[in-house]
N, C-alpha and C positions, 0 to 999 in steps of 0.2 A: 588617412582612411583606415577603416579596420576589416576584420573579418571574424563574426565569431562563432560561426558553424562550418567546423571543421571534426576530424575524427582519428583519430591514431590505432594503434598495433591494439589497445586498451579494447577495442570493442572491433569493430570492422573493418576500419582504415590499415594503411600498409606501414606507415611509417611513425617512428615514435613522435612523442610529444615534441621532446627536444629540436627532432628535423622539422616536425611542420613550424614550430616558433622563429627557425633560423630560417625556413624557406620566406616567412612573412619580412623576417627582416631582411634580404635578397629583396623583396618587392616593394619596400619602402614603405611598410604599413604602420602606422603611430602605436596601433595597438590589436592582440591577438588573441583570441579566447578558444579554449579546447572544449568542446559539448560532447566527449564520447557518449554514444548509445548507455542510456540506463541499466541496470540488472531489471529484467522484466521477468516474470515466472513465464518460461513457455517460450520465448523467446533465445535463440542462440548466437542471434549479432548484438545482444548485449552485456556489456560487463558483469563478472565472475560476483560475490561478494567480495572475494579476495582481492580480486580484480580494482574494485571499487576503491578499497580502502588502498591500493597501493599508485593506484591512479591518483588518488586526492593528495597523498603523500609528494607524490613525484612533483604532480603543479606547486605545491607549495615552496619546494626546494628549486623549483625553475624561476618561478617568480622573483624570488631573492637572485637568482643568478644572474636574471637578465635586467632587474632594476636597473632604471636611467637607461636602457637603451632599448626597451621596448618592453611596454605596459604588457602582461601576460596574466590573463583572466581565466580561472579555474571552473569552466561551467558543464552542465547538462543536455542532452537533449531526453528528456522525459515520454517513455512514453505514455500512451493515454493509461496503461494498465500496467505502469511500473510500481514496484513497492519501494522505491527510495524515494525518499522523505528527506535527508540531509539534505543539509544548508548548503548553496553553491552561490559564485559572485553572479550568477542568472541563470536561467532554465527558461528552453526552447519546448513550449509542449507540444510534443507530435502523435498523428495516430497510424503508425503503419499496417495495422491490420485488426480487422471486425470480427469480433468474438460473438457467437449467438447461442442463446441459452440449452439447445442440446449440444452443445459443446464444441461444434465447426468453426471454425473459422475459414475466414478467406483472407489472403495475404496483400496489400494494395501495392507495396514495394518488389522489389526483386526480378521480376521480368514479367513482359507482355505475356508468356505463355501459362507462369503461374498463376497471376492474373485471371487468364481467362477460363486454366480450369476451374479454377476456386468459384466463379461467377455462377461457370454450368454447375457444376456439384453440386453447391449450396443454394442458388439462388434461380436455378433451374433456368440458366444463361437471361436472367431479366437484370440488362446493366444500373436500370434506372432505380429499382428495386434497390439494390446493391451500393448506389447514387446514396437513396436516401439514405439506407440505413451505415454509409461511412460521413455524411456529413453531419448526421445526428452525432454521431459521438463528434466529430469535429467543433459541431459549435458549443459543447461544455469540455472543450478541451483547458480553460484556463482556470476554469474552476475545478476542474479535476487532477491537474498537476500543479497548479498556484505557480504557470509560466508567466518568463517577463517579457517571451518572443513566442506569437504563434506561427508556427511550420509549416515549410513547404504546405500551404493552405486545402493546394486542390494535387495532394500527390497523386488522385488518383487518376491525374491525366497524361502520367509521365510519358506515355510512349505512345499515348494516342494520336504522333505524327505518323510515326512508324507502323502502328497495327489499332486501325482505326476500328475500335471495337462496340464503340458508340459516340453518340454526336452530342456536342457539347453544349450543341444549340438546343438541346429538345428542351422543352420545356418543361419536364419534368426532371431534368439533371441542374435549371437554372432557378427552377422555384427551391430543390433541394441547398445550393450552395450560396442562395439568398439569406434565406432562413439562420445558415449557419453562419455566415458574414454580419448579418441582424444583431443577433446574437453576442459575437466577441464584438461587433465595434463599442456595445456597451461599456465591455470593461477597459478601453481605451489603451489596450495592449496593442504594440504594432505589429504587423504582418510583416513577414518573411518576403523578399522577391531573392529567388534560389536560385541560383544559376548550375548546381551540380546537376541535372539533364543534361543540362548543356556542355558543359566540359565533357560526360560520357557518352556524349553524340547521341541520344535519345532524343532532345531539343532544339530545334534553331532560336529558342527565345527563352526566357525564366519564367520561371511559374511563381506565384500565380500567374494565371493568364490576362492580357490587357485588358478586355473585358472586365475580370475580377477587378484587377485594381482599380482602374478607372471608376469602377463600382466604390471602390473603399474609399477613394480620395474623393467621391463625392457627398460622400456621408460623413468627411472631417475625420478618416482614419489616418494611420501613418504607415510607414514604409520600412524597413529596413533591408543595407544591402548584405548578402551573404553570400558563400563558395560550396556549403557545403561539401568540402574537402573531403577524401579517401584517400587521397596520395600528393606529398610534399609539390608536386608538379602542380597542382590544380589551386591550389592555395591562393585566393584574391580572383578565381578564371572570373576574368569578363568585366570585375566588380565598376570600374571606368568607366565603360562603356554603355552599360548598363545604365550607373548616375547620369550621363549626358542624355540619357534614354526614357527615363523612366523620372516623372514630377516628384518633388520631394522623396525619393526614396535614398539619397544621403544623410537623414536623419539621424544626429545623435542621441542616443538616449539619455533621461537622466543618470543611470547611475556611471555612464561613460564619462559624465563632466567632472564626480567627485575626487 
């Protein structure tokens, strides 16, 4: 098994590269990829420039370390309006937050409450508003960071167990996340099933949502399993249980076979 959305000290996670590699191998995982948060302009959960360049440095010298005893993959998570362009062993493209042309933004990550003032503020508390115009950028999210894994898909429902701030069922939040599923199944990138809600108790289940996926594996999309990790503890959460759970979503990719 692998896990390759994970996070360290590098961007927002707690603990270095080195702990989360040994925590995978603690879990019996084959193979283990680091995706710190991108350097984004405006953004402050991701990577420095400096940051960047000593992050890429570090994986390279871990890689060699841990050869033959557990594969260690050097990667991204990108977001939608990141400036890094460097070459990584894969790139997770995510959108955690919707920029609008006078300048607002509203943040999708971080908490229920940020969340909801950003909605009122900018969107004059219209969720579904807010719906489409995060799943719009979602659905050229693969074209816009040239990922080889699309993210936590529907983050913007993370805590909608918790503070149910609108219903997933409307039909206009389902035509919205149609549209953008339509979209990437195109370019035959797999989706994310995330289980980091769920390690933070935000979640009783991974996102996407059943619904979603069952939507994707009907249209011949795929799966991938991940933890997005913050801390050495959460490393692989759930990733088993989940596979027994969730159809095809143990999927290897190709560049994991080479």
């Amino acid at each position: 098994m692998f896990d390759l959305h994970m996070h360290s000290a590098y961007s927002d996670g707690q603990n270095t590269p080195e702990e989360m590699i040994r925590a995978a191998m603690d879990r019996g995982l084959d193979c283990v990829g680091i995706s710190d948060h991108s350097h984004t302009p405006g953004d402050d959960c991701g990577m420095t420039l400096e940051g960047t360049a000593a992050y890429r440095a570090e994986m390279a010298e871990l890689k060699q370390k841990y050869a033959g005893k557990i594969r260690v993959l050097c990667g991204l998570e990108r977001d939608y309006y990141s400036d890094d362009d460097l070459p990584y062993d894969y790139v997770i493209g995510s959108v955690h937050f919707v920029r609008f042309p006078d300048g607002k933004q509203v943040v999708v990550d971080w908490t229920a409450d940020i969340q909801r003032q950003g909605v009122e503020t900018v969107m004059g508390g219209d969720w579904y508003a807010f719906a489409e115009a995060y799943y719009e950028l979602v659905g050229r999210v693969v074209e816009q960071t040239g990922c080889d894994i699309i993210g936590h898909f529907d983050l913007l429902s993370k805590f909608v167990e918790q503070a149910p701030l609108f219903d997933p069922a409307h039909p206009r939040y389902v035509r919205a996340w149609r549209k953008a599923a339509d979209r990437l199944l195109k370019t035959g990138k797999p989706f994310e099933v995330n289980t980091g809600a769920m390690s933070r108790g935000y979640r009783t289940s991974p996102y996407p949502s059943e619904e979603i996926r069952n939507y994707i594996l009907s249209k011949g999309g795929r799966l991938i399993l991940s933890s997005d990790a913050h801390r050495k503890e959460h490393v692989g959460y759930a990733l088993e249980k989940v596979a027994g759970e969730v159809p095809r979503a143990g999927e290897w990719l190709t560049f994991m076979k080479e």
